[in-house]
C-alpha positions as CSV (number, residue, x, y, z in Angstrom):
1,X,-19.2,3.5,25.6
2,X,-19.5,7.0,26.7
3,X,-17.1,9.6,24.8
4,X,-15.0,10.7,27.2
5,X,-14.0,7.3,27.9
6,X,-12.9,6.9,24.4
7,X,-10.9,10.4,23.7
8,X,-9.2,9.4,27.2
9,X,-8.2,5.7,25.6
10,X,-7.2,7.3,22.1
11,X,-5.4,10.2,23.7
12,X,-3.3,6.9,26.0
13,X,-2.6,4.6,23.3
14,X,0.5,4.8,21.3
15,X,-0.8,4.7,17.5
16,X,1.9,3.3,14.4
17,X,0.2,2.8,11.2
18,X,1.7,0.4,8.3
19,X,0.6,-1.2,5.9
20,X,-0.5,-5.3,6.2
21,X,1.9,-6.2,4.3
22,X,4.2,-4.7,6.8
23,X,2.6,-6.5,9.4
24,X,1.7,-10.0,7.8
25,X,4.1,-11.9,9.8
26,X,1.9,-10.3,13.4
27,X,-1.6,-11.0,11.6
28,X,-0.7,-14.4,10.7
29,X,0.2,-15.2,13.9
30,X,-2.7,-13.8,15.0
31,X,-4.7,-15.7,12.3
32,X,-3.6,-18.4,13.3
33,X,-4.5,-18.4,17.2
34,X,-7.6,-17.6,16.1
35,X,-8.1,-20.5,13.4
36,X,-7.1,-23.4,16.1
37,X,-9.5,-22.1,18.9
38,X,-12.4,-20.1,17.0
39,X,-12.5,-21.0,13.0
40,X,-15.3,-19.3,12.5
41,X,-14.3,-15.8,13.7
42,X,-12.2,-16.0,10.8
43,X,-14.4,-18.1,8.1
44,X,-12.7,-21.1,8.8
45,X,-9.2,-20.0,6.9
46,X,-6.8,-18.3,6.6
47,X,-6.5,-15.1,4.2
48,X,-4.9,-15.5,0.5
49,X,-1.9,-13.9,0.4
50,X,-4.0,-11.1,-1.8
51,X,-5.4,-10.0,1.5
52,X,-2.2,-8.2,2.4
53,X,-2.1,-6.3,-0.9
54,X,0.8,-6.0,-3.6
C-alpha cells in the first residue's frame, strides 16, 4: 500500500484507545460472527476470559 495512502487513512480515521476489557462486550460480538461463519480465523473458539486481562 503506498504511504501516502496510509498517512491520508490515519490522518481520516477517528482513533479511541481502551483497554479489551473495556471493549469485551464489542469483541465478543465480533468473536462470535466470526466463530459461526469462519472457526478457524479464530482457532475454532472463543478466547478465555484471561484474554481480556484483569
Amino acid at each position: 500500500m503506498p504511504l501516502a495512502a496510509l498517512e491520508a487513512a490515519v490522518r481520516g480515521t477517528r482513533l479511541h484507545s481502551r483497554s479489551a476489557r473495556e471493549a469485551r462486550p464489542e469483541l465478543e460480538a465480533l468473536y462470535q460472527l466470526l466463530a459461526e461463519r469462519y472457526p478457524q480465523a479464530i482457532g475454532g473458539k472463543l478466547p478465555p476470559a484471561g484474554f481480556y486481562g484483569p
